[in-house]
N, C-alpha and C positions, 0 to 999 in steps of 0.2 A: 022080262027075262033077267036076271038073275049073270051080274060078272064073275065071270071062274078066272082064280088067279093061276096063271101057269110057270111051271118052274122051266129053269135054262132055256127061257126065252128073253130077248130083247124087247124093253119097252122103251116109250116113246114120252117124253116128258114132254106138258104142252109148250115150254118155254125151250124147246128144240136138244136137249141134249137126250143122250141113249144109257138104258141102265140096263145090267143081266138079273133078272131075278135069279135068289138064288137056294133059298128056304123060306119056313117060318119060325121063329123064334120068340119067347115067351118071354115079356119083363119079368123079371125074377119081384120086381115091388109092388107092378098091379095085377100080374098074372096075366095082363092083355095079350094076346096073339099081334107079332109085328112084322112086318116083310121085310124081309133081308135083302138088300141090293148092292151092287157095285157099278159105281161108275165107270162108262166106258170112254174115259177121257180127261187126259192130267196124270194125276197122282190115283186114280182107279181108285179112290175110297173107298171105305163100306159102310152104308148107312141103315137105318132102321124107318119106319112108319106104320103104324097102325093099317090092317089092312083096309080097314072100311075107308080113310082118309085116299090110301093108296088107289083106291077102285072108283072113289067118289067123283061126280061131275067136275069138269073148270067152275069156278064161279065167273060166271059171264056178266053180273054188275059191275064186279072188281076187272076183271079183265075184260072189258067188251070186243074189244079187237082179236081175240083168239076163236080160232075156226076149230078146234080141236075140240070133242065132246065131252072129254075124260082126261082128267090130272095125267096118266098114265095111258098107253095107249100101246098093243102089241105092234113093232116093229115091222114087217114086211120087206124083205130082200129084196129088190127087183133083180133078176136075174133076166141077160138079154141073149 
C-alpha cells in the first residue's frame, strides 16, 4: 500500500516533535516535488523535504530504539 500525503494534518516526527503539513512545493533548481511543513513548537518554522524522504521508513540500524514505522507519522488527537 502506497502512503498518501495529506494536507492540514498533523504529523508526527519519530524523534517526538509535531509538524502541520502544509503544501507541496517545487525546487525551482531540480524541479523536485518537496513538503512544506511548519513546526508546531518554538519559533514555528517552515521547512521543506522531499516527499519520498518525508513518507520514507525510520531507519531502524541507525535508530534501533524507535518503535515508530515512518520518519513522519499522522497525528491522532485523543479526545476523552
Amino acid at each position: 500500500m502506497e502512503r498518501k500525503l495529506k494536507f492540514n494534518t498533523i504529523y508526527r516526527h519519530f524523534k517526538g516533535n509535531l509538524y502541520l503539513v502544509l503544501d507541496v512545493v517545487t525546487d525551482s533548481e531540480s524541479g523536485r516535488d518537496m513538503v512544506l511543513y511548519k513546526a508546531l513548537y518554538d519559533d514555528l518554522k517552515l521547512y521543506v523535504r522531499p516527499i519520498d524522504m518525508f513518507l520514507s521508513e525510520v531507519d531502524h540500524d541507525k535508530y534501533p530504539d524507535i518503535k515508530q514505522k515512518y520518519r513522519f507519522e499522522e497525528y491522532k488527537i485523543e479526545r476523552k
